[in-house]
Backbone as JSON, one array per atom type, in Angstrom:
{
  "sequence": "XXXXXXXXXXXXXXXXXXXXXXXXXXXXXXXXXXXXXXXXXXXXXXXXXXXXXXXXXXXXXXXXXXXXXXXXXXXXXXXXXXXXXXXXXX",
  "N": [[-9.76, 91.49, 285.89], [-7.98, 92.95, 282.89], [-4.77, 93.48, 282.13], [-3.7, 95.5, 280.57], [-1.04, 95.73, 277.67], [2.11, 97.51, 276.51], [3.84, 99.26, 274.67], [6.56, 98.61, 275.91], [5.91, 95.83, 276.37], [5.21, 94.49, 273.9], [7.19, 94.74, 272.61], [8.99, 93.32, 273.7], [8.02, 90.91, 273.63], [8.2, 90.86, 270.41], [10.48, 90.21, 269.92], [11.42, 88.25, 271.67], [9.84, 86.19, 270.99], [12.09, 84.72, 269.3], [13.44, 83.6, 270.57], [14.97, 81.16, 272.54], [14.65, 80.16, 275.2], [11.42, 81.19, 275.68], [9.75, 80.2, 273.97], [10.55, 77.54, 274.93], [8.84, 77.67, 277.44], [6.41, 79.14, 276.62], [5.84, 78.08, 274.48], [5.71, 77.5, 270.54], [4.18, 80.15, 269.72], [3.92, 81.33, 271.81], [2.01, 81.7, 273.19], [1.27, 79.98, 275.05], [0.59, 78.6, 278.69], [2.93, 79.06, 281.04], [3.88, 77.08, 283.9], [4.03, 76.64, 287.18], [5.49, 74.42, 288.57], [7.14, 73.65, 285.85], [8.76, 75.96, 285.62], [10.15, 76.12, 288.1], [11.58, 73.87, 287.59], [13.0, 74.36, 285.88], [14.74, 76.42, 286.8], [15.97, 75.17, 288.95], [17.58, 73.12, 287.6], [18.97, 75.48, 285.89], [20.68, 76.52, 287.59], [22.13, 74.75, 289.17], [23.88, 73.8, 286.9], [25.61, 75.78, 286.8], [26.44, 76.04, 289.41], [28.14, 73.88, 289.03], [30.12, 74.9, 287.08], [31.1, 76.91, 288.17], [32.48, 75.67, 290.42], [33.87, 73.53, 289.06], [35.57, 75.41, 287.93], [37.63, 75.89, 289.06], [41.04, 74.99, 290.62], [40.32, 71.77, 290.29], [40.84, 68.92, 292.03], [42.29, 65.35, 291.35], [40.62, 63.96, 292.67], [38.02, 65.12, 292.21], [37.86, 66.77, 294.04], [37.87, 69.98, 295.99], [40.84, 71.94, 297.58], [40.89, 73.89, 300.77], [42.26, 76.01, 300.76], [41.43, 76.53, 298.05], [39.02, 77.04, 297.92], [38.54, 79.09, 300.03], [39.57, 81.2, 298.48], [37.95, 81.32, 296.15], [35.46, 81.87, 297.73], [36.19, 84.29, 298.33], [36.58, 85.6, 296.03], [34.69, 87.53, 295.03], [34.5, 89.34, 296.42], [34.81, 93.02, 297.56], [37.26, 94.89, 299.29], [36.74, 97.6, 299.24], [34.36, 98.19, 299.49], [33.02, 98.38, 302.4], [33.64, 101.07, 303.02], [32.89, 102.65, 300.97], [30.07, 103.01, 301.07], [27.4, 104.66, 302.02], [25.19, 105.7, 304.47], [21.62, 106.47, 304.61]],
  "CA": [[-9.15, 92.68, 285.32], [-7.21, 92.28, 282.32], [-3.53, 94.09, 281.6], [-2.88, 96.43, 278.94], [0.46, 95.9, 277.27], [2.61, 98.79, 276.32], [4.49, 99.19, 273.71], [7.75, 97.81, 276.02], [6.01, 94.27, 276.48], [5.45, 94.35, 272.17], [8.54, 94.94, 271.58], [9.54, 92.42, 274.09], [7.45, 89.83, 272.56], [8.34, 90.44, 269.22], [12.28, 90.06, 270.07], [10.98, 87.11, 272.76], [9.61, 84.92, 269.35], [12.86, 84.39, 268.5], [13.81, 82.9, 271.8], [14.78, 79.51, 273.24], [13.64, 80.43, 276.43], [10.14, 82.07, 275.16], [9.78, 79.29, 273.04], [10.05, 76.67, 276.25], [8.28, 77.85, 278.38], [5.25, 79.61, 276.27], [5.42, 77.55, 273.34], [6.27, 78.77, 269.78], [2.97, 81.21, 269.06], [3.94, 82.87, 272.98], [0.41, 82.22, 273.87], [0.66, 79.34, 276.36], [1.3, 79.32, 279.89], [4.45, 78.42, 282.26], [3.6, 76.59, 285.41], [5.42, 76.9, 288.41], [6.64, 73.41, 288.53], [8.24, 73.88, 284.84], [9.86, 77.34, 286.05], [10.98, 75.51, 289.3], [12.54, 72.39, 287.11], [14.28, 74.81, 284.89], [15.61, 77.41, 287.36], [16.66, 74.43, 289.34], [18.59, 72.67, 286.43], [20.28, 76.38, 285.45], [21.62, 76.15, 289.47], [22.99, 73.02, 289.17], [24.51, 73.63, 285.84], [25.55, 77.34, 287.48], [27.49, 75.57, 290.76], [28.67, 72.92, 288.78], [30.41, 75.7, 285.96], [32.06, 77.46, 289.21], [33.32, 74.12, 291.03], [35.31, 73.12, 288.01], [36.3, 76.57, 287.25], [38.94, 76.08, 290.4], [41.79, 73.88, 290.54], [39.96, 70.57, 291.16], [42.1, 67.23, 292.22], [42.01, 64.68, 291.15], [39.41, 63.25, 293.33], [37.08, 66.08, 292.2], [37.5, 68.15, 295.42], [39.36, 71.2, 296.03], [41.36, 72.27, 299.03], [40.16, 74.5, 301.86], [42.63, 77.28, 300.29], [41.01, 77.3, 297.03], [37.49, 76.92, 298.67], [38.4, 80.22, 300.57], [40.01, 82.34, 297.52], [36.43, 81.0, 295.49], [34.5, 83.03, 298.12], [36.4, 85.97, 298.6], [37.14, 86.33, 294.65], [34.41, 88.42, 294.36], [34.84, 90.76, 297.2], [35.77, 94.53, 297.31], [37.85, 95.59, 300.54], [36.91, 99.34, 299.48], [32.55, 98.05, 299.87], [32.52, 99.02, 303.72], [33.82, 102.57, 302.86], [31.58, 103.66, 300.33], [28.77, 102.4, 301.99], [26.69, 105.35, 302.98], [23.61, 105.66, 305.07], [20.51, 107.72, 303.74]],
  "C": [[-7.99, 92.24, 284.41], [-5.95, 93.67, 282.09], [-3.49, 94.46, 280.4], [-1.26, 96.27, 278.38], [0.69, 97.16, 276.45], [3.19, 98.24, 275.26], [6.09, 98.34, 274.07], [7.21, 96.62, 275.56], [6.0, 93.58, 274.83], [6.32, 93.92, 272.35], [9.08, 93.25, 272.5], [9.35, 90.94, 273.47], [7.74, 89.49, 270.95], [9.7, 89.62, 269.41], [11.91, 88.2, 270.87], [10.84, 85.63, 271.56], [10.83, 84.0, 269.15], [13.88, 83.72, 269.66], [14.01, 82.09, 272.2], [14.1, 79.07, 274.05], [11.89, 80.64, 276.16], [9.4, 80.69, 274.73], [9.21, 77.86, 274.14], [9.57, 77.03, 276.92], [6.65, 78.52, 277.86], [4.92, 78.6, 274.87], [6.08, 78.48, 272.18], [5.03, 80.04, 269.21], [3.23, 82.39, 270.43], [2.71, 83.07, 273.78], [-0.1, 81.1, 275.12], [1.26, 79.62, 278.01], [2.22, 78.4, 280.63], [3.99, 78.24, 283.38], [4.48, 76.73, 286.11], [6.37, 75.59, 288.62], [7.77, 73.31, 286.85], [8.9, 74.84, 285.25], [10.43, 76.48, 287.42], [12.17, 74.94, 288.7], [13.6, 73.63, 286.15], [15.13, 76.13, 286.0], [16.52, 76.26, 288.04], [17.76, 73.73, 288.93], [19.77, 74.08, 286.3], [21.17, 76.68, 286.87], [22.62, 75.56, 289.45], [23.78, 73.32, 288.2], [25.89, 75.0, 286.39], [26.94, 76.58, 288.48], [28.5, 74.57, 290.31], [30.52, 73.51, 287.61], [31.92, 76.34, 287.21], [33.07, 76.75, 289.83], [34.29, 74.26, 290.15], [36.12, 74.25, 287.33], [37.39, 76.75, 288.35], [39.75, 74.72, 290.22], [41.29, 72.63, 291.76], [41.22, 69.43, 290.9], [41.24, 66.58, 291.76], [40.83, 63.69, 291.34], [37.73, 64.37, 292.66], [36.73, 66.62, 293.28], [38.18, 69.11, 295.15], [39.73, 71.4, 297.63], [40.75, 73.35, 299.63], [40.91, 76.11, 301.6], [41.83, 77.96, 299.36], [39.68, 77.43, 297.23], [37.58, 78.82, 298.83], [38.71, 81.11, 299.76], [38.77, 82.2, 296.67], [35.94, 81.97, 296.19], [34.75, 84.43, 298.45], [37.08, 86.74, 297.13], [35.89, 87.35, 294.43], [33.77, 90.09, 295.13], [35.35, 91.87, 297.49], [35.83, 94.77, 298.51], [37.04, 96.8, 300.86], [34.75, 98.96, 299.75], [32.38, 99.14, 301.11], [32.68, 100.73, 303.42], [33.67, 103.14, 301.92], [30.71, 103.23, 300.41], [27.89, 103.95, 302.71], [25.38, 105.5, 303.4], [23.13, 106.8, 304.59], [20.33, 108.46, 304.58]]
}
């Protein structure tokens, strides 16, 4: 059974052409296909690049560590107090 594209996935494709991404992973015509070990290797790489972006975005020492303060203000920078109490059940 083959898929109909809509007019979104067009449009997506046309815009997609002009893509880096699109480009690596389908080629430049859009018509080949992405294996799972290329999508692995590249999600894996933007991870790494991802954790690596965050790390050094905190006051690292010298050694390239950080302390156990700035460790703990890292994971609770992007927490909202007010979450639990607008939280409501359906």
């Amino acid at each position: 059974m083959t898929r109909r594209r809509g007019p979104v996935q067009d449009r997506w494709l046309q815009i997609g052409r002009r893509s880096g991404l699109l480009v690596h992973f389908f080629g430049r015509d859009g018509k080949g296909k992405c294996s799972y070990d290329k999508f692995s290797a590249f999600l894996t790489k933007l991870q790494r690049a991802v954790l690596l972006l965050e790390f050094y975005s905190h006051a690292v020492d010298a050694d390239d560590t950080i302390s156990p303060q700035v460790w703990s203000k890292s994971r609770s920078r992007g927490c909202s107090a007010a979450w639990p109490l607008t939280w409501q059940s359906g």
